[in-house]
Backbone as JSON, one array per atom type, in Angstrom:
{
  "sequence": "XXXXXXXXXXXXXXXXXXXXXXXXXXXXXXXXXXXXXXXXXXXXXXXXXXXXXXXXXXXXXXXXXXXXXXXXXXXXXXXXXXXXXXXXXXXXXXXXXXXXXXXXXXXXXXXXXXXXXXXXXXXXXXXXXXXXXXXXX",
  "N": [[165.96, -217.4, 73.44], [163.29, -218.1, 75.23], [159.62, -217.4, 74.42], [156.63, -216.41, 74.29], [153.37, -217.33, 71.98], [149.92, -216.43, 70.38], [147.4, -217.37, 68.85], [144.36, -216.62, 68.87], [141.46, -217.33, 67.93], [138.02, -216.36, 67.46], [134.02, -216.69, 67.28], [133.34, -216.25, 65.53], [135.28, -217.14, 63.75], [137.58, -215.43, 63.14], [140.43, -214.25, 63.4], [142.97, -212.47, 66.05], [145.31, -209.78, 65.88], [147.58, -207.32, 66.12], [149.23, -204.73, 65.79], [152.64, -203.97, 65.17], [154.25, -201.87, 68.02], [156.53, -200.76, 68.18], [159.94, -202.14, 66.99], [161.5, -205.1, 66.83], [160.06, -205.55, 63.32], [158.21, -203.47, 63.4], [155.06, -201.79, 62.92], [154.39, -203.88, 61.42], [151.81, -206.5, 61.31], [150.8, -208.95, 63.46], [151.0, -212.19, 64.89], [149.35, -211.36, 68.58], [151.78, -211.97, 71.98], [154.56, -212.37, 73.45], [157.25, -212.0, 75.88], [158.29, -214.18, 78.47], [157.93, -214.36, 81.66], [159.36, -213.96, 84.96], [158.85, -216.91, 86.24], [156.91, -217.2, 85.3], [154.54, -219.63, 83.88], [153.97, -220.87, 80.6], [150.96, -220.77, 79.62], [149.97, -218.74, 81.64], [151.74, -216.36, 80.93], [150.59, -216.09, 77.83], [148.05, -215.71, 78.53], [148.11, -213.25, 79.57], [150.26, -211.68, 77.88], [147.99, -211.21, 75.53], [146.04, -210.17, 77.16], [147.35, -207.53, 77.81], [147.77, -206.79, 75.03], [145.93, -206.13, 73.98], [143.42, -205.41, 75.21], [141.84, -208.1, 75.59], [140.27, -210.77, 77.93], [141.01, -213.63, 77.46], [141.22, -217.45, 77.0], [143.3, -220.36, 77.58], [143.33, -223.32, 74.87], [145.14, -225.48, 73.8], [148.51, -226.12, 73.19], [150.64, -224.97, 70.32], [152.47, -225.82, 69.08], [156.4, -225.03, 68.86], [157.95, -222.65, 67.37], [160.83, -221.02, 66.06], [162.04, -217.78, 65.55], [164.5, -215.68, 64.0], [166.34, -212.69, 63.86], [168.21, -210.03, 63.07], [170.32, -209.52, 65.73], [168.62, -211.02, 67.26], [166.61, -213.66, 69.08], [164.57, -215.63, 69.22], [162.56, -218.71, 71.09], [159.05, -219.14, 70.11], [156.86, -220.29, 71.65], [153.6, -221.11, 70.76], [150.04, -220.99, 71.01], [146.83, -222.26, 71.4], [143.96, -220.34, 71.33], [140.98, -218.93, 72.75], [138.43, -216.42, 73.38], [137.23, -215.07, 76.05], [134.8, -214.55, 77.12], [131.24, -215.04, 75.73], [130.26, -212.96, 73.3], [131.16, -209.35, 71.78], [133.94, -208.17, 72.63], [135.27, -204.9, 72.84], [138.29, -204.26, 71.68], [141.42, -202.93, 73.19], [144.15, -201.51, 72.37], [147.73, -201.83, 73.52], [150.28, -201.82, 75.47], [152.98, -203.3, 73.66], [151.45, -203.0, 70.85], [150.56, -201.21, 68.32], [147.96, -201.24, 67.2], [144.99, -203.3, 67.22], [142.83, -205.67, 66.2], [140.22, -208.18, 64.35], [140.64, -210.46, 61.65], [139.8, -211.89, 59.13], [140.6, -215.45, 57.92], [140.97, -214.9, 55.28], [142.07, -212.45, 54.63], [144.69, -212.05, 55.41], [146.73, -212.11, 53.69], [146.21, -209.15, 52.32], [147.19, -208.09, 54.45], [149.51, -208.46, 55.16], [150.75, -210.43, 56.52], [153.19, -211.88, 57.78], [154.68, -215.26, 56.38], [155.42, -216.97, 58.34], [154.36, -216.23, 60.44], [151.28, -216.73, 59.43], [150.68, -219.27, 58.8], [151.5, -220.47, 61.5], [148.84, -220.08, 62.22], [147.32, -220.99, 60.41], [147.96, -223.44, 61.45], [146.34, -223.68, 63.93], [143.88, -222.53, 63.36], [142.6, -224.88, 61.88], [142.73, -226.61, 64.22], [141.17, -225.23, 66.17], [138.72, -225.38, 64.79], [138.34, -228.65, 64.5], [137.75, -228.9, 67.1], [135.66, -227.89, 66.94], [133.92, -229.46, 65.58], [134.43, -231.95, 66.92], [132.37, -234.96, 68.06]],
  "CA": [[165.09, -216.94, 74.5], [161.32, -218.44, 75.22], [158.46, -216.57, 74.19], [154.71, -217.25, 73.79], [152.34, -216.39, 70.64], [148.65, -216.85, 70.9], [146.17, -217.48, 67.42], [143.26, -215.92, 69.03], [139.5, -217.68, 67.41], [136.47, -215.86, 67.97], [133.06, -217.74, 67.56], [133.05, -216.02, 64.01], [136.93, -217.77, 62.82], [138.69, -214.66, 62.92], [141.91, -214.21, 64.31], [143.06, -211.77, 66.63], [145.84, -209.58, 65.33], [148.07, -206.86, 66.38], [149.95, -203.97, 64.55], [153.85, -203.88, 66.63], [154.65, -200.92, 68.13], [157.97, -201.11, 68.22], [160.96, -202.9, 66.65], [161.26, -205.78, 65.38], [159.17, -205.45, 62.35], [157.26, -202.49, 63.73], [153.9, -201.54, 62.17], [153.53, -205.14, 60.64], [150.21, -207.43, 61.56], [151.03, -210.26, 63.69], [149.83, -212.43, 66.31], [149.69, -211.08, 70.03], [152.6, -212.71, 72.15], [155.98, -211.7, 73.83], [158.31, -212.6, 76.64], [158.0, -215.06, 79.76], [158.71, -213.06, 83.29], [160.34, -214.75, 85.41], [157.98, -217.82, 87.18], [155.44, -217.81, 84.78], [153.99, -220.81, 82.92], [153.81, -220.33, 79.24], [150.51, -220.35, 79.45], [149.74, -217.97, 81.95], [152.42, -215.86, 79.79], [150.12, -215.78, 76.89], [146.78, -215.2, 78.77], [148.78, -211.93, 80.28], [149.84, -210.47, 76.58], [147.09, -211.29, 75.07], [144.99, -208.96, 77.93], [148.16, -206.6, 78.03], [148.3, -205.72, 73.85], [144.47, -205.73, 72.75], [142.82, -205.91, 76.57], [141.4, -209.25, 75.61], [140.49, -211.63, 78.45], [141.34, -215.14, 77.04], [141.62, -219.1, 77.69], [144.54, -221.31, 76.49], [142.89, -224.48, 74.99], [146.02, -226.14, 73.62], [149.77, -225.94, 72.59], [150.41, -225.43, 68.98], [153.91, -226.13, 68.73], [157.27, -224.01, 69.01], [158.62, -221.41, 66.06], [162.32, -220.63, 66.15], [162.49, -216.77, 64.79], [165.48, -215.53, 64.6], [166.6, -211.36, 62.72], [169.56, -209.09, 63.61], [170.32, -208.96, 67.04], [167.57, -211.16, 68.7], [166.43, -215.19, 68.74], [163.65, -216.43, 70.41], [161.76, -219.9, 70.22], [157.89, -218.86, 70.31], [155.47, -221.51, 72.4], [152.45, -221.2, 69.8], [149.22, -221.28, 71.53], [145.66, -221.71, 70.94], [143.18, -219.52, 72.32], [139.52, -218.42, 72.59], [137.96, -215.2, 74.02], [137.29, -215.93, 77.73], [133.78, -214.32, 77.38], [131.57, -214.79, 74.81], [130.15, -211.53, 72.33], [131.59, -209.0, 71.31], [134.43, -207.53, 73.72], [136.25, -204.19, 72.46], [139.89, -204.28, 71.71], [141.93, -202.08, 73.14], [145.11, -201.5, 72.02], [148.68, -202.0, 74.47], [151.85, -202.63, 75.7], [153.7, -203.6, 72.43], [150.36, -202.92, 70.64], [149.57, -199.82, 68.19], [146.24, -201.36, 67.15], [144.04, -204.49, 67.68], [141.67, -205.88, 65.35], [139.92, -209.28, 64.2], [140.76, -210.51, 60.78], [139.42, -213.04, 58.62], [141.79, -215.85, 57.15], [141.42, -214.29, 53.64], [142.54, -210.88, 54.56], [146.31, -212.15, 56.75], [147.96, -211.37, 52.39], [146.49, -207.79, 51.97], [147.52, -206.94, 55.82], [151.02, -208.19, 55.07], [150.8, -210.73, 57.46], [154.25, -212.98, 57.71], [154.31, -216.28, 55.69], [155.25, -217.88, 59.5], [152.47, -216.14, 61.5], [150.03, -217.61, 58.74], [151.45, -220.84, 58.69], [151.09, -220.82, 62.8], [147.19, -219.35, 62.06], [146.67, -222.06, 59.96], [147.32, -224.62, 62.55], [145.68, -222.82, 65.02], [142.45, -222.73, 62.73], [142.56, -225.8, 61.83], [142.61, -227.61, 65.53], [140.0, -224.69, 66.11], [137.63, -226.33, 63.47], [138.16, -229.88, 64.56], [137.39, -229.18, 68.26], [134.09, -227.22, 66.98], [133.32, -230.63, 65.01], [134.25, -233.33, 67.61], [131.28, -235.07, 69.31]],
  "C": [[163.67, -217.44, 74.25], [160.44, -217.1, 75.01], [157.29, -217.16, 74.21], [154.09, -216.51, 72.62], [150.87, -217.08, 70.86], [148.25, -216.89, 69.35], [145.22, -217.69, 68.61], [141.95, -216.48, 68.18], [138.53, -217.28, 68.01], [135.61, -217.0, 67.38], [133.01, -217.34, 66.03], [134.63, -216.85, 62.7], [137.66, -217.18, 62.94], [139.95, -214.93, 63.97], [142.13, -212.91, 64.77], [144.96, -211.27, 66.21], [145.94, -208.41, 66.03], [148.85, -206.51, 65.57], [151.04, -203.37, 65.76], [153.51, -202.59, 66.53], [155.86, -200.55, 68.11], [158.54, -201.97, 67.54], [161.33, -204.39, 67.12], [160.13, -205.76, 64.83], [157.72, -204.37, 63.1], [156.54, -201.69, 63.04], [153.61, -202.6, 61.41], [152.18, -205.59, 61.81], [151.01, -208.31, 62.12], [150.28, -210.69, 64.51], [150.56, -211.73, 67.97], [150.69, -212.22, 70.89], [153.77, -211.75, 72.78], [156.76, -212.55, 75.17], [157.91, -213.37, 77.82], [158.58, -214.58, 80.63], [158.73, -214.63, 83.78], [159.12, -215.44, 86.5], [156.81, -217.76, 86.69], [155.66, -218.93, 84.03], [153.5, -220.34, 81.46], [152.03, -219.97, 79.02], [149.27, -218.93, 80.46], [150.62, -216.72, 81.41], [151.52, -215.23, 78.27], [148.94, -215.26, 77.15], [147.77, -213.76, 79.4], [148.68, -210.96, 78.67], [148.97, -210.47, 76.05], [146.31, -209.89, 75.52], [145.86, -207.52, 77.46], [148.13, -205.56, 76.24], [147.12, -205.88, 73.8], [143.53, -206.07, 74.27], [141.7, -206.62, 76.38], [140.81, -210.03, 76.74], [140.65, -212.95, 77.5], [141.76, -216.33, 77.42], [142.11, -219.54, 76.45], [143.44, -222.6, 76.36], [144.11, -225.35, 74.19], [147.41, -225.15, 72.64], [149.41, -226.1, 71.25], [151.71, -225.73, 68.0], [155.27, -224.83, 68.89], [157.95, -223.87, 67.2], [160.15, -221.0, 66.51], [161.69, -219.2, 65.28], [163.69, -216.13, 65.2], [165.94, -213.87, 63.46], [168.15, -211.42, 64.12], [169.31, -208.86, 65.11], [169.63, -209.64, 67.92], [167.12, -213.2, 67.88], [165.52, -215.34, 70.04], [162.69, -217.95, 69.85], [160.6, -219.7, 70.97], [156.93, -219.89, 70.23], [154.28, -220.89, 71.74], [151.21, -221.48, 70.8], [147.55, -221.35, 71.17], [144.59, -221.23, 71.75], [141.75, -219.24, 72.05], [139.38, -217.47, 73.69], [136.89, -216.31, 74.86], [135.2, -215.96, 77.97], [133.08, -214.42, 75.94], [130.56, -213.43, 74.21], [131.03, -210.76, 72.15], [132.68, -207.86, 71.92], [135.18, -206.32, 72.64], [137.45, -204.44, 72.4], [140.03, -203.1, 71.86], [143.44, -201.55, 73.27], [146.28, -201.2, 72.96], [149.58, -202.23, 74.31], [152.7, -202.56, 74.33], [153.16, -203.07, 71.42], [150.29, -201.47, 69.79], [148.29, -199.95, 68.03], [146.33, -202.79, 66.87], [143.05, -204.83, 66.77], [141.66, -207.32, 65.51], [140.45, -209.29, 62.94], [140.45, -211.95, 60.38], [140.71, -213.48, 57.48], [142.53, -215.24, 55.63], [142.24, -212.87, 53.37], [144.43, -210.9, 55.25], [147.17, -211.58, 55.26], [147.87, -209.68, 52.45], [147.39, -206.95, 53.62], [149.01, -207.26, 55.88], [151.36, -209.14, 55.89], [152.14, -211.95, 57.24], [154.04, -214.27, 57.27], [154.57, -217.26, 57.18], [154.44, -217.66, 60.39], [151.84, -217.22, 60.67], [150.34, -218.86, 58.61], [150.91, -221.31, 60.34], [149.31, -221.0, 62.86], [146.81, -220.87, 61.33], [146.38, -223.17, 60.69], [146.48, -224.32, 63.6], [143.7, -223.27, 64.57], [141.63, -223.94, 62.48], [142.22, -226.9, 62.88], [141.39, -226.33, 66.29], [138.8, -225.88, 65.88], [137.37, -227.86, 63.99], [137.99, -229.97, 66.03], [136.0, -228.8, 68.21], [133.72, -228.47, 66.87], [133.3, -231.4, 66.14], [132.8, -233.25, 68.15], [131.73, -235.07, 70.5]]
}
């Protein structure tokens, strides 16, 4: 089944992060993300959860590749996306949908929050093509 995942960059690096509410892996850290309704475009898909779990606004600025995850019971291949907050300072998160809580987190902190060795792996690219769009001339 398709999905979307967003890596979220504020103007400060962090990443935008979500604690599930629900099953699978419910109460871990991951990135915001979930299912494609029927006649959306992946990335109107990701600007939706994004708003829907941490009431974000946000703009897609590029694909970041697809993730196969796959546990008991469920398989989806998750369209990776990269994103930036739509406005910029300092918007509240407020926690949704899938969503028990919303925060920012800096790269160094994704070990103590538990954060999946394939989120951070996605985060990394994410950060990374971040970084090198700040740089281009």
């Amino acid at each position: 089944m398709a999905a979307v995942g967003a890596v979220v960059v504020d103007r400060l690096a962090r990443v935008l992060l979500v604690r599930r509410a629900r099953p699978p892996n419910q109460g871990a850290w991951t990135l915001p993300g979930g299912r494609i309704e029927r006649g959306e475009s992946h990335e109107g898909a990701i600007i939706r959860e994004v708003l829907e779990e941490t009431g974000l606004a946000a703009r897609v600025l590029c694909p970041l590749g697809v993730v196969p995850i796959a546990g008991e019971g469920f398989a989806y291949e998750i369209h990776e996306h990269l994103l930036v907050p739509a406005h910029d300072g300092d918007a509240a998160l407020v926690a949704g949908d899938d969503a028990a809580e919303a925060r920012w987190a800096r790269r160094e902190e994704l070990a103590e929050l538990g954060v999946a060795q394939e989120a951070v792996e996605v985060i990394d690219r994410g950060l990374a093509e971040e970084r090198r769009r700040r740089l281009s001339p």
